[in-house]
DSSP file (Angstrom, degrees, kcal/mol; ACC not computed):
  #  RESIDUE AA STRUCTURE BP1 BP2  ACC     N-H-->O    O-->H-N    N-H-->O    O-->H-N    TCO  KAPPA ALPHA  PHI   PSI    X-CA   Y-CA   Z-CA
    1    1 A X              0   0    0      0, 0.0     2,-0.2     0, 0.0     0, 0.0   0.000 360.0 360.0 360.0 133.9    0.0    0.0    0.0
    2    2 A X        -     0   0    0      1,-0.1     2,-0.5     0, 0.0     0, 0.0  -0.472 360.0-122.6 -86.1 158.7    1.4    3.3   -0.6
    3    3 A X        -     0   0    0     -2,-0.2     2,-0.7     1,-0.0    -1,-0.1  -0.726  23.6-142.7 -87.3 127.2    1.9    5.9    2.1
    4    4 A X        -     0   0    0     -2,-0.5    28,-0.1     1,-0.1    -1,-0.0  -0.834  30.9-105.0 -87.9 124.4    0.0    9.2    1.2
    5    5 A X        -     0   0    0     -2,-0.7    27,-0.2     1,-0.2    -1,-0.1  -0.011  24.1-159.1 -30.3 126.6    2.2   12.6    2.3
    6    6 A X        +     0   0    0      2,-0.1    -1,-0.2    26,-0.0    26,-0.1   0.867  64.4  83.5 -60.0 -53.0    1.0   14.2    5.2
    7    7 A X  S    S-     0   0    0      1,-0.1    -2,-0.0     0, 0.0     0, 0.0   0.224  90.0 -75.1 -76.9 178.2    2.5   17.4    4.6
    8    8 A X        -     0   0    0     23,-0.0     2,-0.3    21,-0.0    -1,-0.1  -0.142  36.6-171.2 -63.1 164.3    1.0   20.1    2.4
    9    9 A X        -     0   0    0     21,-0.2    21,-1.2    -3,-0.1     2,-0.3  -0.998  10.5-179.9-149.5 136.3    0.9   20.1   -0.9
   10   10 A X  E     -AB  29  62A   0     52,-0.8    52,-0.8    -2,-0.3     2,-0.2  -0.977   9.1-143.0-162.4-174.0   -0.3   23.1   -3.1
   11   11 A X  E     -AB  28  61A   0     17,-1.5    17,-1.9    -2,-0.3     2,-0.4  -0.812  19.3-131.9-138.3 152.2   -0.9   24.5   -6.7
   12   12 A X  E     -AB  27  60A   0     48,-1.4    48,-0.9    -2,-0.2     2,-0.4  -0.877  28.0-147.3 -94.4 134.8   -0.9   27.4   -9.1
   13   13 A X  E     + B   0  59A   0     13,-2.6    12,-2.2    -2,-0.4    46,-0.2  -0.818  25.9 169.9 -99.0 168.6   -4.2   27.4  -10.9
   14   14 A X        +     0   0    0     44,-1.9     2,-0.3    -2,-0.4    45,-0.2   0.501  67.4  57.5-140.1 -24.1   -3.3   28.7  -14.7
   15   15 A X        +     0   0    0     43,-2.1    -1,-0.4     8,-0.1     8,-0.1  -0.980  43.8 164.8-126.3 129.1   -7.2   27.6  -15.8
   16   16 A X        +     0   0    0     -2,-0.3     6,-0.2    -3,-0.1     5,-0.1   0.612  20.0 158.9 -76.5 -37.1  -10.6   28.4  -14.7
   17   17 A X  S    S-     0   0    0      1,-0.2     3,-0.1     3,-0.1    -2,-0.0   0.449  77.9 -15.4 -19.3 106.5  -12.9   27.3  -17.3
   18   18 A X  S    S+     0   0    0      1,-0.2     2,-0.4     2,-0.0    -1,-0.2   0.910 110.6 106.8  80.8  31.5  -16.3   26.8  -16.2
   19   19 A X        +     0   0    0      1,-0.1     3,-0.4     3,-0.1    -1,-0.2  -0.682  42.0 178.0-164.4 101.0  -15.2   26.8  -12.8
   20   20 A X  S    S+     0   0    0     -2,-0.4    -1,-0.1     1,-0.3    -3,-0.1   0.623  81.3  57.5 -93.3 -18.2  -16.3   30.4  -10.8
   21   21 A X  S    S+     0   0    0     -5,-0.1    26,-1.2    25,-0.0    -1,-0.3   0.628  95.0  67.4 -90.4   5.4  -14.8   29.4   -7.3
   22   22 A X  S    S-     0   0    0     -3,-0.4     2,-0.4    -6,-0.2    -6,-0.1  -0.653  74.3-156.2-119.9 168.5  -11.1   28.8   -8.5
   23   23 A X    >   -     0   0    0     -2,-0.3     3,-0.9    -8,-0.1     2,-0.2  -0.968  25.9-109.2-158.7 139.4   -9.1   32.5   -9.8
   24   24 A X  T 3  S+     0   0    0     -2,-0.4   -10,-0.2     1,-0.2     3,-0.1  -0.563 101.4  26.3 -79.0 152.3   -6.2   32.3  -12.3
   25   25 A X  T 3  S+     0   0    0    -12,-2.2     2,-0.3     1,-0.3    -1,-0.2   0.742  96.2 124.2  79.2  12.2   -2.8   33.1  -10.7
   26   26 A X    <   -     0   0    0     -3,-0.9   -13,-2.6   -13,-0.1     2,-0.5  -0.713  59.4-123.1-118.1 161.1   -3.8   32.0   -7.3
   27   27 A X  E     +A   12   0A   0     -2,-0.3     2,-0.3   -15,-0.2   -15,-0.2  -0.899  33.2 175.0 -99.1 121.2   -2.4   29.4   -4.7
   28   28 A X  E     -A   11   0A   0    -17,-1.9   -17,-1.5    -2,-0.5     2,-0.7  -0.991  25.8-113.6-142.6 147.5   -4.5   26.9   -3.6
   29   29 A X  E     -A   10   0A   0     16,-0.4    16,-0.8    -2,-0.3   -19,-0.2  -0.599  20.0-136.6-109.2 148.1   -4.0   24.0   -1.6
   30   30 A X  E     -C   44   0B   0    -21,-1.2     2,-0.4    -2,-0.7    14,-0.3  -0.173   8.5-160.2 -53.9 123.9   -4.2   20.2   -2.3
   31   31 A X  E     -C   43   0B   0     12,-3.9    12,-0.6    -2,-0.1   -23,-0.0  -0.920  34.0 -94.1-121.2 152.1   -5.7   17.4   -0.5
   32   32 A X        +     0   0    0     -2,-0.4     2,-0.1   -27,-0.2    -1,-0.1   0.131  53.7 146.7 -45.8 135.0   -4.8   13.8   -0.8
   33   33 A X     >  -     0   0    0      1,-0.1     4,-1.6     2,-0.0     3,-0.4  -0.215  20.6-175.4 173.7  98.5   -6.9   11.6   -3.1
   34   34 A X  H  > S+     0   0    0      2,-0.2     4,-1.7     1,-0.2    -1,-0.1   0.792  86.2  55.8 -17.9 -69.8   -5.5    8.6   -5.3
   35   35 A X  H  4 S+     0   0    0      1,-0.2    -1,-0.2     2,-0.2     4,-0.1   0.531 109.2  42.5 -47.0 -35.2   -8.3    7.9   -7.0
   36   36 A X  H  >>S+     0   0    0     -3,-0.4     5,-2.3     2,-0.2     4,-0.9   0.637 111.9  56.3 -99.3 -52.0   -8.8   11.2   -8.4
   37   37 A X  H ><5S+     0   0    0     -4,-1.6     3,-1.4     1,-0.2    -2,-0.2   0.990 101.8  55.3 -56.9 -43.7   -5.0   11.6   -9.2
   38   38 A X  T 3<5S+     0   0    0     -4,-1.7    -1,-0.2     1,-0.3    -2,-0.2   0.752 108.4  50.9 -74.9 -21.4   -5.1    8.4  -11.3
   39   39 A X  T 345S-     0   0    0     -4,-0.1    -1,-0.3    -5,-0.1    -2,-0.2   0.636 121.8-103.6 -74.6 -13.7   -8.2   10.1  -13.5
   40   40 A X  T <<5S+     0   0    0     -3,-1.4    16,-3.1    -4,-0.9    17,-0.3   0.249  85.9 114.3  92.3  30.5   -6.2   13.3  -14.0
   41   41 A X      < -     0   0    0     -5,-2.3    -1,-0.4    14,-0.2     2,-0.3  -0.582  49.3-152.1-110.7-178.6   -8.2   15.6  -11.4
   42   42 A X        -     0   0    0     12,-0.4    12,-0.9    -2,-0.2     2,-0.9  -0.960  21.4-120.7-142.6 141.2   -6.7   17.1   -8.3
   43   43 A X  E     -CD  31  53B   0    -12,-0.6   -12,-3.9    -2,-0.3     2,-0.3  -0.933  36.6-167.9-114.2 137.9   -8.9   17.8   -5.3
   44   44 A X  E     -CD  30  52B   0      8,-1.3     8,-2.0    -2,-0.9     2,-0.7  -0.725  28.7-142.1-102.4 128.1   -8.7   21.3   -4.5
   45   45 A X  E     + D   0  51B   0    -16,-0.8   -16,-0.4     6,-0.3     6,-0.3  -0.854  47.1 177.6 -98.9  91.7   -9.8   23.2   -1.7
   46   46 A X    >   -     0   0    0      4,-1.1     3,-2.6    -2,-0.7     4,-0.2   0.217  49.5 -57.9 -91.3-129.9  -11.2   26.8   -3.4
   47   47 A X  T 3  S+     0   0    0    -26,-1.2    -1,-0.1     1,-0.3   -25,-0.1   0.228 126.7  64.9 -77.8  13.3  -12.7   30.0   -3.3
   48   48 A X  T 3  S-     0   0    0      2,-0.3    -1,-0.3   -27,-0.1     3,-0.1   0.326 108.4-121.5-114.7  -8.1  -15.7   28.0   -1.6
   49   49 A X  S <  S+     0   0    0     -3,-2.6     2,-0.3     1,-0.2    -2,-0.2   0.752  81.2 123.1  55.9  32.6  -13.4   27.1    1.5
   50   50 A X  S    S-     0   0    0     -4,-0.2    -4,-1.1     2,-0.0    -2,-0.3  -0.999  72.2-126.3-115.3 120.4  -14.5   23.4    0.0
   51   51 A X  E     +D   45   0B   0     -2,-0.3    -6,-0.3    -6,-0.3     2,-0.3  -0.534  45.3 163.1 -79.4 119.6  -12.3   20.7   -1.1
   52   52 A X  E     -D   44   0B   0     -8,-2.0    -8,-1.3    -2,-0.2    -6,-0.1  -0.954  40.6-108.3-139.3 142.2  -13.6   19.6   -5.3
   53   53 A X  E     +D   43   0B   0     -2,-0.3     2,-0.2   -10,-0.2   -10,-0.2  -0.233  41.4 166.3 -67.5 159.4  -12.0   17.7   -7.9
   54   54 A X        -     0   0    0    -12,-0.9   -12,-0.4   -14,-0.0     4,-0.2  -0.799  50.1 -71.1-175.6 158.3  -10.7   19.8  -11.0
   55   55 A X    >   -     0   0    0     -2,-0.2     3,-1.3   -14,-0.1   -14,-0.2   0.055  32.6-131.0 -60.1 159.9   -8.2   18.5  -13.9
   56   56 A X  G >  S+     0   0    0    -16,-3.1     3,-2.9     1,-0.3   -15,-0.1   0.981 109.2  68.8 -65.8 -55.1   -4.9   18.2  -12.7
   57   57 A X  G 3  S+     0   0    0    -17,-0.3    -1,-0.3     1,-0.3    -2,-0.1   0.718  82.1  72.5 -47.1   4.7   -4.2   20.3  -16.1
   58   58 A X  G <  S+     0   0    0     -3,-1.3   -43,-2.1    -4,-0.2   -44,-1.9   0.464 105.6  37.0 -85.1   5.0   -5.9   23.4  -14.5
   59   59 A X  E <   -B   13   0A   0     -3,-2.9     2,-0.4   -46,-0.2   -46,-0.2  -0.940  63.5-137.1-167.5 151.2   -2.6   23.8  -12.1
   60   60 A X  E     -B   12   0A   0    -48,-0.9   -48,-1.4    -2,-0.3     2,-1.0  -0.995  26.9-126.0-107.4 121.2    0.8   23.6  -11.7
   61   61 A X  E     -B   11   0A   0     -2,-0.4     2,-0.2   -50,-0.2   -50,-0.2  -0.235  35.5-179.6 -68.8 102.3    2.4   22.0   -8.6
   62   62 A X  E     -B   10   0A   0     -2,-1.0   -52,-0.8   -52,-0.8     2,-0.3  -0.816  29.0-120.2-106.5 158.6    5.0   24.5   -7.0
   63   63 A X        -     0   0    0     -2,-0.2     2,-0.5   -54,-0.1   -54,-0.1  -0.665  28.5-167.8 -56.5 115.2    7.2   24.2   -4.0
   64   64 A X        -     0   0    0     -2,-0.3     2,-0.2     4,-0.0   -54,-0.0  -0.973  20.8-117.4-107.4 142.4    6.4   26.8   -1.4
   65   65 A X    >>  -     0   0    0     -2,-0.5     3,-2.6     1,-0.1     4,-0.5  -0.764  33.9 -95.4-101.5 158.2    8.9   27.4    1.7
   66   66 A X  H 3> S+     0   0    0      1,-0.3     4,-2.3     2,-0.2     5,-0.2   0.241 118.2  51.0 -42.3 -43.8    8.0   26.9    5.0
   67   67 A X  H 3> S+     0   0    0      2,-0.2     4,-1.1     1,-0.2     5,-0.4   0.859 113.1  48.5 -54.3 -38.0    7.1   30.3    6.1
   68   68 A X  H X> S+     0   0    0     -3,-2.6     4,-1.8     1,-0.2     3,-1.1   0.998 110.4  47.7 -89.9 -23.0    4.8   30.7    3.2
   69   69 A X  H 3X S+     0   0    0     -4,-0.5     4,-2.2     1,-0.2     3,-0.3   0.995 116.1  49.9 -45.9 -53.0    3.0   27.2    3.7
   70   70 A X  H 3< S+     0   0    0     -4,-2.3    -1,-0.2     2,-0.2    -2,-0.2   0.598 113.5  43.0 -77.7   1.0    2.8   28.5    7.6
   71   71 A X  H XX S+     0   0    0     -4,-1.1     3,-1.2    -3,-1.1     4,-0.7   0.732 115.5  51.9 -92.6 -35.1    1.3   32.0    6.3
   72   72 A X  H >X S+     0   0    0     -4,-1.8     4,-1.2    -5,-0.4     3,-1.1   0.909 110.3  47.2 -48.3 -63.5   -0.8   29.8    4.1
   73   73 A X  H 3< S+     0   0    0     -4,-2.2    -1,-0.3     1,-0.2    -3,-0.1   0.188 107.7  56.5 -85.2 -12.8   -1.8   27.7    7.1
   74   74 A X  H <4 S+     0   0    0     -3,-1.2    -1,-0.2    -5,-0.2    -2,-0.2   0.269 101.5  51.1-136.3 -17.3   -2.7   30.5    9.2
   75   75 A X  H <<        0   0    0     -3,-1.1    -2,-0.2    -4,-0.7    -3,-0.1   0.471 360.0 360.0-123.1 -14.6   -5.3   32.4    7.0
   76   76 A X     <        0   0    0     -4,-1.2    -2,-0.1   -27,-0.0    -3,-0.1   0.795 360.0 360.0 -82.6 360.0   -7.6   29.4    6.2
C-alpha cells in the first residue's frame, strides 16, 4: 500500500474554465486523493473554502517554503 504525504501540498491554478470558485494566478491548496489523481483531477480546496475535484491540467504544482506554507496555514 502506498503511504499518502502528510505534509501540504499546493498549486498554481493557470485555468478556470467553467469553474467560478477557482481564480487564475492563485495558490490553492491540495488534499490527498488517489483515486482522483489516477483520472487526471486534483482535489482542490477553493474560493468556496471546500475541497472539489478539477483537472490536474488546471494547475501547476509549485514548492512553497516553510514560512509561506505557515502563512498559508494561518489564514484558512
Amino acid at each position: 500500500m502506498e503511504k499518502i504525504e502528510n505534509k501540504p501540498r499546493y498549486v498554481l491554478c493557470v485555468e478556470n474554465r467553467d469553474c467560478e470558485d477557482l481564480e487564475k494566478r492563485k495558490i490553492y491548496q491540495v488534499l490527498p486523493d488517489e483515486d482522483a489523481q489516477k483520472d487526471g483531477y486534483l482535489r482542490v480546496i477553493d474560493e468556496s473554502g471546500e475541497d472539489y475535484l478539477y483537472p490536474a491540467s488546471y494547475f501547476i504544482l509549485i514548492q512553497l517554503p516553510v514560512e509561506a506554507q505557515e502563512a498559508l496555514r494561518i489564514t484558512a
